[in-house]
N, C-alpha and C positions, 0 to 999 in steps of 0.2 A: 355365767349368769350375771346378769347385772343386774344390780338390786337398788330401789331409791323408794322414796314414800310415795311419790304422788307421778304413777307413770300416764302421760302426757302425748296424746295417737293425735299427732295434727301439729304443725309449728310455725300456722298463720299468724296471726295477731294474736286473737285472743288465747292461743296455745302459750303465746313466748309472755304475753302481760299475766298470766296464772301461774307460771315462775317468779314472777317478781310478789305478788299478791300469798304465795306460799312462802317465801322466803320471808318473808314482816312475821308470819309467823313458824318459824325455822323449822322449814318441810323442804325438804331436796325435793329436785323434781329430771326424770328423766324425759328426751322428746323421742317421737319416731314418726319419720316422716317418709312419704317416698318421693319424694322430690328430693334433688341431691344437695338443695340448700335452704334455708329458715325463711320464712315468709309466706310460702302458700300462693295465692294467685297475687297478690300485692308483688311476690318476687318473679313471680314465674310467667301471669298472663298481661301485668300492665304497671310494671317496676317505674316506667316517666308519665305516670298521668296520674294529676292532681285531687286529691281528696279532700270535699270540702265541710265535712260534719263530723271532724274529730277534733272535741273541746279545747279549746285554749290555741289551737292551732286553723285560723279562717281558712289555710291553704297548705296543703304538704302533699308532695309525689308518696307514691306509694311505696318506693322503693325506700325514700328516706324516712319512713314512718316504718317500715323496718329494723333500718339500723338503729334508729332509735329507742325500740323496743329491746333488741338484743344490749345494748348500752347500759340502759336501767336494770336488764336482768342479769347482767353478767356478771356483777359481785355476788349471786348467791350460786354462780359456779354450773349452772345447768348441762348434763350430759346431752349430745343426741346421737342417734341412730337413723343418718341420713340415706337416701337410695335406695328404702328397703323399706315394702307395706306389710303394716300388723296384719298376720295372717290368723291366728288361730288364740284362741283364750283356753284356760286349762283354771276353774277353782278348786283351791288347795285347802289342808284339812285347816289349816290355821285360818282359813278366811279370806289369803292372800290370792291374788290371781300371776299365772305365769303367761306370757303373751310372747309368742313366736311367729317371727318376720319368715317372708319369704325368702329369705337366704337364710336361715336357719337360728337368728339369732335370739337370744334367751333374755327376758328380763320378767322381773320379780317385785311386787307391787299392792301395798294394802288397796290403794286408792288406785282406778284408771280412771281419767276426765280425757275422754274422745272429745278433741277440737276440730276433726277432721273436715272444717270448713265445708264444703261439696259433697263428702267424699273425699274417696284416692284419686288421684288424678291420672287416668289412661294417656297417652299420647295416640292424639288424631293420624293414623297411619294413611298415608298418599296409597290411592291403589295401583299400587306395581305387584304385577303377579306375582315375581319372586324375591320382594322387600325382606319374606320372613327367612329366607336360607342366607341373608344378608347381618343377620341381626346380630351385632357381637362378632363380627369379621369385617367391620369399618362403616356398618348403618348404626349410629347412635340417634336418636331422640331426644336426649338430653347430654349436654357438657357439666360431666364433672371435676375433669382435672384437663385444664386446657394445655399443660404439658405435653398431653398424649400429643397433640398436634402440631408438635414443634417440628420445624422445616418439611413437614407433610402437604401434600396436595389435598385440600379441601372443598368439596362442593356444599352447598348451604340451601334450602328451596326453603321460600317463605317470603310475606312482608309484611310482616310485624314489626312491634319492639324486637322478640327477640330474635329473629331475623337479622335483622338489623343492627343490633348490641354485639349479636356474637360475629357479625363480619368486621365490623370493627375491630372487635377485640381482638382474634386472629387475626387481621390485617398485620400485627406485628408480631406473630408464633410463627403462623404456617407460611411454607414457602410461596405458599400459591392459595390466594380465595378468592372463590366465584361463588356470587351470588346469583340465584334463578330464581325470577316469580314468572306469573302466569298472566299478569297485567303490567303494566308501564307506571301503575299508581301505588304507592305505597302508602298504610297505613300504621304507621307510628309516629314519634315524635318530632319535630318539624327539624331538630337538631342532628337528629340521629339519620335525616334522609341527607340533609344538607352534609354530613360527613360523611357519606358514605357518596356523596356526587366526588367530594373533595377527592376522599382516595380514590375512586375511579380515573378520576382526570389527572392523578399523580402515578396510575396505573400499579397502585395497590392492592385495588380490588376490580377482578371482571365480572361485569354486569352482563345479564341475560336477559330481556325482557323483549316482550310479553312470548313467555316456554314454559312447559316444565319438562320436567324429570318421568320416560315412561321404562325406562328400563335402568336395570343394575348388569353391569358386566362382571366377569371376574370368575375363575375358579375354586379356591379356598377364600379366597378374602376380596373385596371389594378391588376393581384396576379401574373401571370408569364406570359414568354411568350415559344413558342414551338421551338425549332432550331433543325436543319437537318445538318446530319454533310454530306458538300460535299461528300467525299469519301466514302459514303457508305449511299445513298440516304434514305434505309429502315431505319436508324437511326434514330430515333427522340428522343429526349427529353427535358425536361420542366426546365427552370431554374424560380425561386422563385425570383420574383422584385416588386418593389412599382413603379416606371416607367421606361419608354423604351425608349429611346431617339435615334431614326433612322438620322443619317448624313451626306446625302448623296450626300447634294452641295444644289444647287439653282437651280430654273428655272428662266431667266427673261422676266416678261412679260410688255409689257408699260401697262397692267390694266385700272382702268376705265379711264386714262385721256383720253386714244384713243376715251371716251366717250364727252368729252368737248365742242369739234366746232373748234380745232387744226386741221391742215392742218398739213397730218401725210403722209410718204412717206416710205414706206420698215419700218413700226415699228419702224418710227422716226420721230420726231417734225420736221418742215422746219420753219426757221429761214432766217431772213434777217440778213447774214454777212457781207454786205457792210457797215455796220454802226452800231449795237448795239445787235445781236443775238435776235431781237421782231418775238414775233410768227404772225401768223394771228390776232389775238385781242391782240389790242394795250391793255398796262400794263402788259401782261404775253410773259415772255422770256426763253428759254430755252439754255444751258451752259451744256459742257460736250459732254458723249457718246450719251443722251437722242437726240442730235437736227442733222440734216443735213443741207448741205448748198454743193453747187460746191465745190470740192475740199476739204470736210471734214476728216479728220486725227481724229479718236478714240485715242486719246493720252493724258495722265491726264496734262502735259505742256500746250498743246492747251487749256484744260476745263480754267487753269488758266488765260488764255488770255481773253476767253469768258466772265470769273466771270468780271475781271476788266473794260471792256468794257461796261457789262451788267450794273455795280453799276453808272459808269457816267449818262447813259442815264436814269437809276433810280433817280438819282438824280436831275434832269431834271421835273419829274414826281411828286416828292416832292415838287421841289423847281421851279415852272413854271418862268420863266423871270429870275432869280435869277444865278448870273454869276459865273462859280466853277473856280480859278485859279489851275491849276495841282501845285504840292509842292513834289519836291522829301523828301522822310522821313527823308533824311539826314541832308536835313536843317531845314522841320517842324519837324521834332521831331514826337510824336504819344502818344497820348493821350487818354488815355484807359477809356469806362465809371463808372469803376469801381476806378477812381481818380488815375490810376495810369501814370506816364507818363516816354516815352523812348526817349532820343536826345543822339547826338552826345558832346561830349565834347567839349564846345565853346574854341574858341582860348583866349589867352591870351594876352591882347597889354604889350608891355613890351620895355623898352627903354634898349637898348645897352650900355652901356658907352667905 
């Protein structure tokens, strides 16, 4: 059982800045997400394209508006529960909720603040008949430990960023990567085509264009798969892979929480914004894309707003009767649970002569 104050379903933006904004006021906070790593679609649907209305910052990828995030929150130490959607809620006699992931795991929790941006994020599945007796025998949809791929033969269908990041990436794990899309045009970042021309012409990576992918070979586990080359439909043939990695975006769905007892409105949480973004059951809040309210703005600035909002009345929740003074960082300083701490350089009394 994992147990923390403030359990945290979502670990976009505004999931990872509600750890930091809990931590000012010394509330641990656990994430779970099912994406295999922190950021949400910032990581996962558009990690090199620029974001231009987040304050103090006229221009940042979304990818590095991530790390950034994880940076300011990582001195107050934040657990997650990556690869794996909150499945099922259970309220307990003390008040507490127990929330159990689809692989079974357990965590324990006065407060939950679903950040879940979208939703859980489905992967957009190619239609191959038989993708699904593939799944977990060398068909992943998502990379999470590019280990697995070391001197393995990989095939890769997609063009996107991440199409295109993870042929790269593999370009120096896997023995063998081939990339397949279904057009000649790729849509990602204008670096990430230009490198992957590079390693093609260094014959690091083999390109496939304009094909996809209509079959999967293999008896217990993935040996190739079958591709059709667009322009000449009778064409088929087999390329020799250990697995197949289709990258075709996301789907987002709110998944089982719409199962909860959440007062949900157009596949979205309804939240009281006059005072602290609370769902229908008191102690679970919702921040971000995930919640509605009159006059709600899908904007990651607002989710910010929301986080900080949500952690006061969190703290309330912790800390019944017990009175928070607000403290700009500038004067309290911030003190991280990992002993580290940040202030402002004290002034100096100093006599003039």
């Amino acid at each position: 059982m994992i147990k923390t104050d403030i359990l945290i379903i979502g670990a976009g933006p505004a999931g990872l800045f509600a750890v930091f904004e809990a931590g000012l006021l010394k509330m641990k906070c656990h994430l779970i997400d099912a994406l295999p790593q922190p950021g949400g679609q910032c990581t996962e649907l558009y990690p090199k394209k620029p974001i231009y209305d987040i304050p103090g910052f006229p221009e940042i990828l979304a990818g590095d508006l991530t790390k950034n995030l994880l940076e300011q929150c990582k001195q107050f130490e934040p657990g997650f529960t990556l690869g794996e959607r909150a499945d099922t809620i259970e309220k307990q006699e003390d008040g507490s909720f127990i929330v159990t992931t689809n692989k079974g795991t357990k965590h324990q929790a006065p407060v939950i603040a679903i950040a879940g941006g979208l939703g859980s994020f489905e992967p957009r599945k190619p239609q191959i008949a038989n993708i699904g007796y593939f799944e977990d025998k060398g068909v992943e949809y998502f990379i999470k430990d590019p280990e697995i791929y070391r001197n393995k033969r990989v095939v890769i269908s997609g063009g996107g960023d991440s199409a295109l990041d993870w042929s790269i990436y593999l370009s120096d794990i896997a023995s063998e990567v081939t990339l397949i899309h279904r057009r000649n045009e790729f849509r990602g970042a204008l670096d990430s085509v230009d490198k992957v021309q590079e390693l093609k012409d260094a014959g690091k990576i083999n390109l496939v264009t304009p094909a996809e992918v209509i079959n999967i070979v293999g008896d217990h586990k993935v040996e190739a798969v079958v591709v059709s080359q667009a322009q000449n439909i009778e064409k088929e043939f087999e390329i020799e892979c250990d697995h197949f990695i289709p990258l075709f975006g996301l789907s987002p769905k709110l998944g089982p929480i719409a199962k909860w007892g959440l007062e949900i409105e157009k596949n979205a949480i309804v939240v009281n914004n006059a005072l602290d973004y609370q769902t229908n059951i008191p102690g679970i809040f919702a921040i971000g894309d995930v919640n509605t309210y009159p006059g709600k703005l899908k904007l990651i600035l607002c989710g910010f707003h929301e986080a900080t909002l949500m952690c006061q009345a969190a703290y309330q929740i912790l800390n019944p009767g017990k009175r928070y003074v607000l403290k700009y960082t500038t004067v309290s300083g911030v003190n991280g649970f990992d002993g580290t701490r940040k202030e402002a350089p004290k002034q100096v009394v100093k006599t003039i002569d």
